[in-house]
PyMOL Python script that loads the backbone (N, CA, C, O; Angstrom):
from pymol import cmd

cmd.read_pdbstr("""\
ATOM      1  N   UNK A   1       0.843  -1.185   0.000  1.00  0.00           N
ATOM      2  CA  UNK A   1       0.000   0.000   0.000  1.00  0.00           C
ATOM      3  C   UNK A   1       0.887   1.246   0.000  1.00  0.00           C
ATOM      4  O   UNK A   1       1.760   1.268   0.867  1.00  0.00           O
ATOM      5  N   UNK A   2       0.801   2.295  -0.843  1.00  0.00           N
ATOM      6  CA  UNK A   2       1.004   3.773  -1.283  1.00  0.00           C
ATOM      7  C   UNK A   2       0.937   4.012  -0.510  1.00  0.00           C
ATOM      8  O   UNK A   2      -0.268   3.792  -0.395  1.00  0.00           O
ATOM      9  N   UNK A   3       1.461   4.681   1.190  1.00  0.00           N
ATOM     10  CA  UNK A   3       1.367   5.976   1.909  1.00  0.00           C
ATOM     11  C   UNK A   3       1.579   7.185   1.575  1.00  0.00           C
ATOM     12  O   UNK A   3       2.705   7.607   1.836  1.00  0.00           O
ATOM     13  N   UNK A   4       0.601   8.135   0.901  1.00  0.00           N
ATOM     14  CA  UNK A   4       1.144   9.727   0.042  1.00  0.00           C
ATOM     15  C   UNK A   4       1.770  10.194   1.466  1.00  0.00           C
ATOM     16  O   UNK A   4       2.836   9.687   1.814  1.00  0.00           O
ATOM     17  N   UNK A   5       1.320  10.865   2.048  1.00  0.00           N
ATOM     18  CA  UNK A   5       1.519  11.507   3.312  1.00  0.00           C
ATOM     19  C   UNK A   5       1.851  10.460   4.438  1.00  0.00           C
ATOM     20  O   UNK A   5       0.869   9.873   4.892  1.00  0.00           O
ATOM     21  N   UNK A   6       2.856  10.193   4.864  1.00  0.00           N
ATOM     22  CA  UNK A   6       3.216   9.485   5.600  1.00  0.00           C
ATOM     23  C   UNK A   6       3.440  10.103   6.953  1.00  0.00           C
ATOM     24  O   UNK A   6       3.591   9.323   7.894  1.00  0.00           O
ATOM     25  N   UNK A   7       3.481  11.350   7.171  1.00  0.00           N
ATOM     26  CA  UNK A   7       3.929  12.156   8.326  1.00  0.00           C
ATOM     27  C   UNK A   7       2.576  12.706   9.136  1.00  0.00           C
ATOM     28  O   UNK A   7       2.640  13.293  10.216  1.00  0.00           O
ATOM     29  N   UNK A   8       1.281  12.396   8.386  1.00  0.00           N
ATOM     30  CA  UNK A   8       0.251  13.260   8.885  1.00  0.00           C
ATOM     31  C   UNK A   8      -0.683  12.025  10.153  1.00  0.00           C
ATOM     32  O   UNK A   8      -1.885  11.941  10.403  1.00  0.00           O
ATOM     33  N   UNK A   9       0.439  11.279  10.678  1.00  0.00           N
ATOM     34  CA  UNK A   9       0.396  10.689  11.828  1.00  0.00           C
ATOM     35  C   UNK A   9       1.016  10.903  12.453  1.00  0.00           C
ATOM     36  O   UNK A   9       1.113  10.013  13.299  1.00  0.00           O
ATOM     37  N   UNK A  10       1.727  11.817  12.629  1.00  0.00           N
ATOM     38  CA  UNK A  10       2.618  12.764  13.865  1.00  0.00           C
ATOM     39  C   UNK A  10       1.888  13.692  13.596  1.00  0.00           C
ATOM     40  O   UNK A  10       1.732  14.125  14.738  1.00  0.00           O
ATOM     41  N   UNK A  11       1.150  14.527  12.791  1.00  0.00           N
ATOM     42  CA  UNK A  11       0.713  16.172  13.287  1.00  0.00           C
ATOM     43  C   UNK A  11       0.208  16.012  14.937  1.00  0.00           C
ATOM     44  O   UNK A  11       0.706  16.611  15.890  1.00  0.00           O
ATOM     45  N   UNK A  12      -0.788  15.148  14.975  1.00  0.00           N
ATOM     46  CA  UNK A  12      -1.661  15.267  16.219  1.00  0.00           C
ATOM     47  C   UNK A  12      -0.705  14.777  17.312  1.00  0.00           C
ATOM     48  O   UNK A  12      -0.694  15.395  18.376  1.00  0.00           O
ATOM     49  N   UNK A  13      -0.031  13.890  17.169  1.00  0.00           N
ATOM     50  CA  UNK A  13       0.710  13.491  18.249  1.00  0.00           C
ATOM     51  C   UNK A  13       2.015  15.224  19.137  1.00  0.00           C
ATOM     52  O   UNK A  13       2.257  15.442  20.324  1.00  0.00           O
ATOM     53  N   UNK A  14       2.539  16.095  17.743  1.00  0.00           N
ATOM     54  CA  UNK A  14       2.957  16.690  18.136  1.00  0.00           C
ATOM     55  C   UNK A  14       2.469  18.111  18.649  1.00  0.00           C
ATOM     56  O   UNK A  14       2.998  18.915  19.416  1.00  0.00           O
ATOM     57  N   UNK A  15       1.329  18.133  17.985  1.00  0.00           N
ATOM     58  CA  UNK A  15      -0.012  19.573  18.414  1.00  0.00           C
ATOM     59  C   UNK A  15      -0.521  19.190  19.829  1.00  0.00           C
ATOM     60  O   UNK A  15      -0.923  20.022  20.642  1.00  0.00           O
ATOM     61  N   UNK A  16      -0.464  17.832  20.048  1.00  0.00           N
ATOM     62  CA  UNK A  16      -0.831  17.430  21.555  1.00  0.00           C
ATOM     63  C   UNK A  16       0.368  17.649  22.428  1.00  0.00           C
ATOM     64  O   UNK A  16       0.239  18.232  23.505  1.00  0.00           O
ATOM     65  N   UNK A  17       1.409  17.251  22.053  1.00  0.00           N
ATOM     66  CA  UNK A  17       2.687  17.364  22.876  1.00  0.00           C
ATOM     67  C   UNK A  17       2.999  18.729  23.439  1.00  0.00           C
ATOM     68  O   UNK A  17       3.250  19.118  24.579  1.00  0.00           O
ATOM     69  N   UNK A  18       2.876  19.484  21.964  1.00  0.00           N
ATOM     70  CA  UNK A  18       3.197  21.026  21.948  1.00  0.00           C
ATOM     71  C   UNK A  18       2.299  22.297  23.188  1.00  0.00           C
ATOM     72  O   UNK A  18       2.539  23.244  23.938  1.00  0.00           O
ATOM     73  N   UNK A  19       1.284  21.513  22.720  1.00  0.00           N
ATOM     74  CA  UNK A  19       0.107  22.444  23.639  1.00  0.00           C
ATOM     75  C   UNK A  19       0.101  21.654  25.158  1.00  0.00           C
ATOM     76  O   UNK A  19      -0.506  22.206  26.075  1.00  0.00           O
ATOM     77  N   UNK A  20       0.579  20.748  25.326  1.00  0.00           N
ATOM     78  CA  UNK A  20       0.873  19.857  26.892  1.00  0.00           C
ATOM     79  C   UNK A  20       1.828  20.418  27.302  1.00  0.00           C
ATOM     80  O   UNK A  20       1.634  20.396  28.518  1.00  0.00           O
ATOM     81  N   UNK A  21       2.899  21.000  27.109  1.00  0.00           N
ATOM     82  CA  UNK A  21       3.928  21.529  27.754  1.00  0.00           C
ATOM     83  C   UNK A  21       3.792  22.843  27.396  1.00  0.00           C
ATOM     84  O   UNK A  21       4.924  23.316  27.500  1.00  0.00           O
ATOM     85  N   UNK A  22       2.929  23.816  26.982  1.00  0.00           N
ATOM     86  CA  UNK A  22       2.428  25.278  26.898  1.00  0.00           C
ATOM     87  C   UNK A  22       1.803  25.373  28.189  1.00  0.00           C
ATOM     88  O   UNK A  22       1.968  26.175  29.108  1.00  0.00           O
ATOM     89  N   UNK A  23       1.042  24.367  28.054  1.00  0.00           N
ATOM     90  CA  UNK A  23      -0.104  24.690  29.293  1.00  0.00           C
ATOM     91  C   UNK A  23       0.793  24.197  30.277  1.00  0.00           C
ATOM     92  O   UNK A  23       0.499  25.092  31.068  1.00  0.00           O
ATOM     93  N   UNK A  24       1.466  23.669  30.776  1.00  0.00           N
ATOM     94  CA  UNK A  24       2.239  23.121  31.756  1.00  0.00           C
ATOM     95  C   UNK A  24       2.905  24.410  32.071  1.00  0.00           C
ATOM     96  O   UNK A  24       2.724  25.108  33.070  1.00  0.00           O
ATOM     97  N   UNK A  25       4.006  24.700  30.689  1.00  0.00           N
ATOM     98  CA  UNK A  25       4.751  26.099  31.371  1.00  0.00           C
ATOM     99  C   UNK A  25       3.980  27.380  31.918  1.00  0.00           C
ATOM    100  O   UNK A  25       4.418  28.118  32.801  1.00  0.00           O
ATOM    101  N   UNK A  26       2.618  27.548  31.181  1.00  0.00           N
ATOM    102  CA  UNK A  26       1.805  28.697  31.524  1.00  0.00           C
ATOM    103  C   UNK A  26       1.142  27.914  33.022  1.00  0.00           C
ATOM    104  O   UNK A  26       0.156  28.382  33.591  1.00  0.00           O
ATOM    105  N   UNK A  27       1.576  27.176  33.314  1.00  0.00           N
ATOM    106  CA  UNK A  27       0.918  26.698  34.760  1.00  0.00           C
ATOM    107  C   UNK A  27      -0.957  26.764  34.530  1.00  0.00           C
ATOM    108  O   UNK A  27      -1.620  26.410  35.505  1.00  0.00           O
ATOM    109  N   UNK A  28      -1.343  26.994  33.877  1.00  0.00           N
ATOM    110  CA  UNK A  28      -2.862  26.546  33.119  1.00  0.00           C
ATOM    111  C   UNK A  28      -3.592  25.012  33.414  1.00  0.00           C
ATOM    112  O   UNK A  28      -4.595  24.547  32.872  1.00  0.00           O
ATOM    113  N   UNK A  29      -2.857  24.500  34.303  1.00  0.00           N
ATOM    114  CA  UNK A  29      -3.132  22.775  34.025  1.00  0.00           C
ATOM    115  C   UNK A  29      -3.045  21.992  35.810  1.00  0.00           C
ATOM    116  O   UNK A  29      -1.915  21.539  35.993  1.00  0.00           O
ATOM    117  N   UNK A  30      -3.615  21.866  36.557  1.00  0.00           N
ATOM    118  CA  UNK A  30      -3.221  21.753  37.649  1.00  0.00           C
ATOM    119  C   UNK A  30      -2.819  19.791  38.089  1.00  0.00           C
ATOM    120  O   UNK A  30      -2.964  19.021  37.140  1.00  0.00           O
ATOM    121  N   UNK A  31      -2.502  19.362  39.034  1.00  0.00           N
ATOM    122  CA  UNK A  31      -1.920  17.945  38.752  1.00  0.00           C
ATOM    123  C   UNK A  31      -3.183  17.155  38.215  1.00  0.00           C
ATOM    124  O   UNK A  31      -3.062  16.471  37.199  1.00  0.00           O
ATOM    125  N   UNK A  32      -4.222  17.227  38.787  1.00  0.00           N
ATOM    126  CA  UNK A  32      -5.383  16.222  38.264  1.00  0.00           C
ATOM    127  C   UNK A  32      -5.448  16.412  36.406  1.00  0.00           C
ATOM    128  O   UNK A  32      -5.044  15.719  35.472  1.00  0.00           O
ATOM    129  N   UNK A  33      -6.023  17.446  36.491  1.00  0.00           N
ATOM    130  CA  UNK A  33      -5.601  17.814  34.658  1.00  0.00           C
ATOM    131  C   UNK A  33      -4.732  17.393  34.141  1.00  0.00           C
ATOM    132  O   UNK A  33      -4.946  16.586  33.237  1.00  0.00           O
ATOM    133  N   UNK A  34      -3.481  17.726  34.458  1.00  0.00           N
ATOM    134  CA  UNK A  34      -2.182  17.196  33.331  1.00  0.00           C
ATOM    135  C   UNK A  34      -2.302  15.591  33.801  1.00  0.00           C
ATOM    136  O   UNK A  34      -2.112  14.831  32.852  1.00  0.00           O
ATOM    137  N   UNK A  35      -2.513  15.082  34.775  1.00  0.00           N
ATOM    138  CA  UNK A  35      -2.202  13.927  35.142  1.00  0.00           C
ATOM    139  C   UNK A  35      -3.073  12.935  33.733  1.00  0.00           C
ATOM    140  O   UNK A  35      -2.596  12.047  33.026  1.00  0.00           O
ATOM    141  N   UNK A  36      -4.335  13.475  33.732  1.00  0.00           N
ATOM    142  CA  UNK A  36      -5.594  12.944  32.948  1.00  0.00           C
ATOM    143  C   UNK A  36      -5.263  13.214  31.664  1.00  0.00           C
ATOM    144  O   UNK A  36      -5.563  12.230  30.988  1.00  0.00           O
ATOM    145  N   UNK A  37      -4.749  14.145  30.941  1.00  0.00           N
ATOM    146  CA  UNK A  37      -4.295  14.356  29.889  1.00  0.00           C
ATOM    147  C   UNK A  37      -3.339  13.760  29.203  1.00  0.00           C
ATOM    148  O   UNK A  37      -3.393  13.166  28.126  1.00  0.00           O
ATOM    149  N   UNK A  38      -2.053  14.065  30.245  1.00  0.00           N
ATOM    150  CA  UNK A  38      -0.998  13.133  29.890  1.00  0.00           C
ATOM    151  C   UNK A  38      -1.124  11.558  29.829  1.00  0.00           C
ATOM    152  O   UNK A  38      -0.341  10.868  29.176  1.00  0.00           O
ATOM    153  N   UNK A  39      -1.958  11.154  30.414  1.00  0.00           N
ATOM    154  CA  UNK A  39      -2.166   9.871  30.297  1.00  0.00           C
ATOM    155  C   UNK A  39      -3.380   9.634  29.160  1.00  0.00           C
ATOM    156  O   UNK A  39      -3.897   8.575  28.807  1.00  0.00           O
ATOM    157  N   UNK A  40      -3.581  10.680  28.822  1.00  0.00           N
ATOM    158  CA  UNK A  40      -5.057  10.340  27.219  1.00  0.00           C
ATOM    159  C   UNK A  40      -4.013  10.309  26.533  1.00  0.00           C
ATOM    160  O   UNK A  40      -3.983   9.404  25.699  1.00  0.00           O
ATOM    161  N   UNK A  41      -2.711  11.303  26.609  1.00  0.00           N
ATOM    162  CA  UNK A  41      -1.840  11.588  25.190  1.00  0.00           C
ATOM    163  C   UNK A  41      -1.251  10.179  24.998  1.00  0.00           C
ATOM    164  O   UNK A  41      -1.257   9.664  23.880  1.00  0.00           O
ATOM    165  N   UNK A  42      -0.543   9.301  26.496  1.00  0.00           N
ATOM    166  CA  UNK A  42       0.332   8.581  26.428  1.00  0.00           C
ATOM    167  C   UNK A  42      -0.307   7.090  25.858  1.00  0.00           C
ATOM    168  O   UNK A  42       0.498   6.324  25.326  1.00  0.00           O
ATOM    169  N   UNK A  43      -1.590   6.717  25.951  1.00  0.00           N
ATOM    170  CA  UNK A  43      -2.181   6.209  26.104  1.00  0.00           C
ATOM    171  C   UNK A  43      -2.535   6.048  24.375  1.00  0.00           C
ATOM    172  O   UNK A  43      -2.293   5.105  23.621  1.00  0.00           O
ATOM    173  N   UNK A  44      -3.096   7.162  24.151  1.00  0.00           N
ATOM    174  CA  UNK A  44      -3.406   7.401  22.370  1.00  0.00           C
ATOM    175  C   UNK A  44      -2.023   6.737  21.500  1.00  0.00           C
ATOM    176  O   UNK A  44      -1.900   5.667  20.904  1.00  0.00           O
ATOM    177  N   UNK A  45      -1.067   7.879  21.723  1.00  0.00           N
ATOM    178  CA  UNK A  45       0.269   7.301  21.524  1.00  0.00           C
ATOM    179  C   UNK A  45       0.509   5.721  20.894  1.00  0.00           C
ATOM    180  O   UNK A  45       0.711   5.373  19.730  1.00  0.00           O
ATOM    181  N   UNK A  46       0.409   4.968  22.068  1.00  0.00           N
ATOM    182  CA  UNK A  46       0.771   3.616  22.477  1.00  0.00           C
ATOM    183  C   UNK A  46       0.143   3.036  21.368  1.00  0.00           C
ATOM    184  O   UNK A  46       0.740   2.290  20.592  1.00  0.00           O
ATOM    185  N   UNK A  47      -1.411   3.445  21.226  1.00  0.00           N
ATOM    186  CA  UNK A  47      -2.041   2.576  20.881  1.00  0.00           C
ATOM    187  C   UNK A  47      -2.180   2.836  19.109  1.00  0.00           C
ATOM    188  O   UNK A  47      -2.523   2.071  18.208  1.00  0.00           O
ATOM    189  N   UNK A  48      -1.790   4.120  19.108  1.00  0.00           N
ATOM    190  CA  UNK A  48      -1.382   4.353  17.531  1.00  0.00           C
ATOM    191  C   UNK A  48       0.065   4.079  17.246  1.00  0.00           C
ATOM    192  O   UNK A  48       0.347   4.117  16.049  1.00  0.00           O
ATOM    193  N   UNK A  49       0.751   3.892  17.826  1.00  0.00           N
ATOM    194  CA  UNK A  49       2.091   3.530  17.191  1.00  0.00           C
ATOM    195  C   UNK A  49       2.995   2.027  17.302  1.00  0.00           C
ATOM    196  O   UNK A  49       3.789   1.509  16.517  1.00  0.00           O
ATOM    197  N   UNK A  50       2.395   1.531  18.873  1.00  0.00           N
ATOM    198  CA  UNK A  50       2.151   0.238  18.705  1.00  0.00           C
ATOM    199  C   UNK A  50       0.807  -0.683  18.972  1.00  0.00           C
ATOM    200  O   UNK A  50       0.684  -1.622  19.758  1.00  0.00           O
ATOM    201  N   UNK A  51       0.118  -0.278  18.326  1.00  0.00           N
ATOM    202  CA  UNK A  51      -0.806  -1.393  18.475  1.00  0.00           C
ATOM    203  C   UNK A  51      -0.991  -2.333  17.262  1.00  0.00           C
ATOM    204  O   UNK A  51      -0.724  -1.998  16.108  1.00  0.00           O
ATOM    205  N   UNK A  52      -1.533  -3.688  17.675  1.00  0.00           N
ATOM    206  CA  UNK A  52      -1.195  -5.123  17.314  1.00  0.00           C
ATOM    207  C   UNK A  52      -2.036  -5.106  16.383  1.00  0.00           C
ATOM    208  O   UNK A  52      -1.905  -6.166  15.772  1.00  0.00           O
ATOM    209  N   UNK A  53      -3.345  -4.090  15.642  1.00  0.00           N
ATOM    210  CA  UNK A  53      -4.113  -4.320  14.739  1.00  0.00           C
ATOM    211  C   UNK A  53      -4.035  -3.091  14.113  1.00  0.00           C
ATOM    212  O   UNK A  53      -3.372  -2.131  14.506  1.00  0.00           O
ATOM    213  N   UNK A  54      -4.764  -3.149  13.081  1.00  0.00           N
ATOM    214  CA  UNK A  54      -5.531  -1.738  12.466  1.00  0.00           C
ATOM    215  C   UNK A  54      -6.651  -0.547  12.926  1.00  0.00           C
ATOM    216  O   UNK A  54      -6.843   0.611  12.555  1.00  0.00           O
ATOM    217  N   UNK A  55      -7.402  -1.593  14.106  1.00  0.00           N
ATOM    218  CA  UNK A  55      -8.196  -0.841  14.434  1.00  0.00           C
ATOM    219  C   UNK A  55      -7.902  -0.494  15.807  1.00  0.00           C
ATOM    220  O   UNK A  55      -8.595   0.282  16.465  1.00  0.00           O
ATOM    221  N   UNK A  56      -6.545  -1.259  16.361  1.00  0.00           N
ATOM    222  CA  UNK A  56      -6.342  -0.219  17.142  1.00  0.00           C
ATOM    223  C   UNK A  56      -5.561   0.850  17.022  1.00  0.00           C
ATOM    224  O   UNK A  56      -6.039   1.915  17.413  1.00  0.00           O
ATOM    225  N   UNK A  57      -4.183   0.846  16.462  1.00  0.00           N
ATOM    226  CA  UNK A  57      -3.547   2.062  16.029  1.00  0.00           C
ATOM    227  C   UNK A  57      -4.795   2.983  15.358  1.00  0.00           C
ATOM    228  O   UNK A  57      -4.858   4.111  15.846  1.00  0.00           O
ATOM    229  N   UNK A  58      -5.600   2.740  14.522  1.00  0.00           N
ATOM    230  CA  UNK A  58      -6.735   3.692  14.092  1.00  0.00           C
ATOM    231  C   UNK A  58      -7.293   4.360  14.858  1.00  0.00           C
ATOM    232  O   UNK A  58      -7.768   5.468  14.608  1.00  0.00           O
ATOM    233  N   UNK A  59      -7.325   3.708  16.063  1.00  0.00           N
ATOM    234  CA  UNK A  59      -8.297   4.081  17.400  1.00  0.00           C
ATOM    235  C   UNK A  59      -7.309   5.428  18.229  1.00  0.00           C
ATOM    236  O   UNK A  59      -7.679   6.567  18.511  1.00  0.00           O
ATOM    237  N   UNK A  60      -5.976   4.773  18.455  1.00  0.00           N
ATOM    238  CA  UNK A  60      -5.182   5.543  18.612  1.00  0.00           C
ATOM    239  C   UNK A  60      -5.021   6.726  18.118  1.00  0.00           C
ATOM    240  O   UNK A  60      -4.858   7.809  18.680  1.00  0.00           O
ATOM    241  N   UNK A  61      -5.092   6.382  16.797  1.00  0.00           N
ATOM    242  CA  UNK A  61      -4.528   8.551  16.200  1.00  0.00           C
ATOM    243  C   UNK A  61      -5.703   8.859  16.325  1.00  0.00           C
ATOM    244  O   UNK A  61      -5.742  10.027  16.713  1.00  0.00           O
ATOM    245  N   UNK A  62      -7.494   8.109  16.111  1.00  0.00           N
ATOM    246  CA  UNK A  62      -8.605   8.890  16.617  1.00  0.00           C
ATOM    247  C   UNK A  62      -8.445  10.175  18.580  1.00  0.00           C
ATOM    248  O   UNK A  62      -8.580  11.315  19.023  1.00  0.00           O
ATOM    249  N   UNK A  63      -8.023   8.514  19.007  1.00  0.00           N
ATOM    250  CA  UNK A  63      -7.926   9.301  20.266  1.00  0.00           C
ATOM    251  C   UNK A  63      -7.139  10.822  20.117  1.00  0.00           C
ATOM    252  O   UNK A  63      -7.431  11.961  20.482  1.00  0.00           O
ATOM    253  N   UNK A  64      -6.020  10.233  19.407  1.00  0.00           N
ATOM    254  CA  UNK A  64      -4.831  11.629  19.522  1.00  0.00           C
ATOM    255  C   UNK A  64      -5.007  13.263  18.779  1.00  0.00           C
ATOM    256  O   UNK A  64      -4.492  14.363  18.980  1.00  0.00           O
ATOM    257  N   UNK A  65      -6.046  12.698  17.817  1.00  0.00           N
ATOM    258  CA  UNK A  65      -6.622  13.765  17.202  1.00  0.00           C
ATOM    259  C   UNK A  65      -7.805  14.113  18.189  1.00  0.00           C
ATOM    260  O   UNK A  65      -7.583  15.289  18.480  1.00  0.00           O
ATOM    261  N   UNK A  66      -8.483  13.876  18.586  1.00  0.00           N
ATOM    262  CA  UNK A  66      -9.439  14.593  19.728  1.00  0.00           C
ATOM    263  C   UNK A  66      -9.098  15.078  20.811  1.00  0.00           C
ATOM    264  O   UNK A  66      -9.835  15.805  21.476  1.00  0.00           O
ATOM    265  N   UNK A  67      -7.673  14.669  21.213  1.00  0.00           N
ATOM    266  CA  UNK A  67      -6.979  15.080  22.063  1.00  0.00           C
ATOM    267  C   UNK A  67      -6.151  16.993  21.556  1.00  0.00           C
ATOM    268  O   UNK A  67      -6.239  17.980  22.286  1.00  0.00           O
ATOM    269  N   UNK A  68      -5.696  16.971  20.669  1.00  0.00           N
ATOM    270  CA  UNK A  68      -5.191  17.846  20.017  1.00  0.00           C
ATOM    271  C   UNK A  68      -6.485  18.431  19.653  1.00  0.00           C
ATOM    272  O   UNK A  68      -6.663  19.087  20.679  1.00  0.00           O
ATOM    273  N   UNK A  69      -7.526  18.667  18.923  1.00  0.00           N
ATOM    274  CA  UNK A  69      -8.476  19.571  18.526  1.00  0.00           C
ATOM    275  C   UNK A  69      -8.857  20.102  20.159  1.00  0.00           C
ATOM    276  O   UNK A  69      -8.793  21.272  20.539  1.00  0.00           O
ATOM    277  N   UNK A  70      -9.386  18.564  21.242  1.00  0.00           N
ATOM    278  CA  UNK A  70      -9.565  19.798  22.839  1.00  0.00           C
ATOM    279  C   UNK A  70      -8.415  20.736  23.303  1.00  0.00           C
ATOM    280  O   UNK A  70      -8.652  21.750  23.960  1.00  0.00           O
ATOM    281  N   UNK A  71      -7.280  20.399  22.973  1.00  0.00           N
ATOM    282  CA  UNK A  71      -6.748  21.509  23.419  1.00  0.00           C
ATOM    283  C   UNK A  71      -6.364  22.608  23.068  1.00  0.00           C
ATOM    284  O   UNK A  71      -6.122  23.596  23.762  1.00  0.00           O
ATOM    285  N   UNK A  72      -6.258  22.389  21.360  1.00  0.00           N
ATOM    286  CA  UNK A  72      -6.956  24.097  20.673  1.00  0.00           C
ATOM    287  C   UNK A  72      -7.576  24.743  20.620  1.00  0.00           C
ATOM    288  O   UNK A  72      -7.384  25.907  20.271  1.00  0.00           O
ATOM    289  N   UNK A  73      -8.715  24.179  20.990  1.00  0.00           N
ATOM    290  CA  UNK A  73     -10.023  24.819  21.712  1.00  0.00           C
ATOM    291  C   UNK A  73      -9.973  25.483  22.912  1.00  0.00           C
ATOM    292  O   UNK A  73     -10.611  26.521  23.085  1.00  0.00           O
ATOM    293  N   UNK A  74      -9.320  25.019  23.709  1.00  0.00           N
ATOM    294  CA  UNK A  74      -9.341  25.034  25.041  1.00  0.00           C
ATOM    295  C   UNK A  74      -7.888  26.377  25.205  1.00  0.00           C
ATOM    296  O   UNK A  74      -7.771  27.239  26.076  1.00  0.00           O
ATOM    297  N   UNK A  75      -7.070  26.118  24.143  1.00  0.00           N
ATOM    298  CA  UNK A  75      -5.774  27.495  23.838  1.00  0.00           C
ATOM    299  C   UNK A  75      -6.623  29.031  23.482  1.00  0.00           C
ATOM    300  O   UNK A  75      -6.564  30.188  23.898  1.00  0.00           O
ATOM    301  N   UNK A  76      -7.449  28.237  22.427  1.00  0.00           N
ATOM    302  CA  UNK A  76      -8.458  29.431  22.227  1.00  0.00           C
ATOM    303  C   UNK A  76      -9.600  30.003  23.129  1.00  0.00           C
ATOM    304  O   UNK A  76      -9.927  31.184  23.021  1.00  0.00           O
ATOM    305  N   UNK A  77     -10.039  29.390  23.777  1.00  0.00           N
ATOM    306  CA  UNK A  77     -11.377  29.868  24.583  1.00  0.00           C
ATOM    307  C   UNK A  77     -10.466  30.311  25.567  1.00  0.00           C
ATOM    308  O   UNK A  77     -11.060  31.297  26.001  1.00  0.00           O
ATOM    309  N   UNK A  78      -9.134  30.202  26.370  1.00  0.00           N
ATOM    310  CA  UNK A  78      -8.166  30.643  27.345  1.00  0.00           C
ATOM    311  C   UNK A  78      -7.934  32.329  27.301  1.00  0.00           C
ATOM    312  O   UNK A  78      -7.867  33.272  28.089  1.00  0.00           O
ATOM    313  N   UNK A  79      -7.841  32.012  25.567  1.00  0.00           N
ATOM    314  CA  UNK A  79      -6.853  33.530  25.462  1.00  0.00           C
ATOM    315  C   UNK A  79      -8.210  34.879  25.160  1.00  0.00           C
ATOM    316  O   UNK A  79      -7.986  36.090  25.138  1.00  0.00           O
ATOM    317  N   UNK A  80      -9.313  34.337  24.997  1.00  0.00           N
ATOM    318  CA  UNK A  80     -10.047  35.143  24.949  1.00  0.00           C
ATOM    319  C   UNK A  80     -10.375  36.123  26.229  1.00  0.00           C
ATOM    320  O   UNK A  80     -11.214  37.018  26.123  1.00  0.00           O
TER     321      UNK A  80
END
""", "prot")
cmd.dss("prot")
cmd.show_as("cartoon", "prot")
cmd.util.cbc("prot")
cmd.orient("prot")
């Protein structure tokens, strides 16, 4: 199988990363939060990069992309 775009399975992983340690440095995130987060990111991660099927790595970058769209949302509704 052709992968055109082979990289557009890291965007979300790194828009999640990126905005996890924004909000961390802006102190925006208190331990229960990052705790819950970091473990959706680490968790998504796992399961998109090693998981044993298709539908779970699928499941994975799902997770990781919903993870990354809440917290652009959540960058945006902040700064307003």
């Amino acid at each position: 199988m052709l992968i055109l775009f082979p990289f557009l399975a890291w965007v979300a992983v790194i828009t999640s990363a990126a905005l996890l340690v924004m909000f961390c440095a802006a102190g925006e995130l208190g331990p229960q939060g990052l705790s819950v987060l970091l473990g959706w990111f680490l968790v998504a991660a796992y399961c998109q990069f090693f998981g044993a099927s298709a539908l779970l790595a699928t499941s994975g970058l799902v997770l990781q992309t919903v993870l990354a769209i809440y917290l652009v949302i959540r960058w945006k509704v902040s700064t307003l």
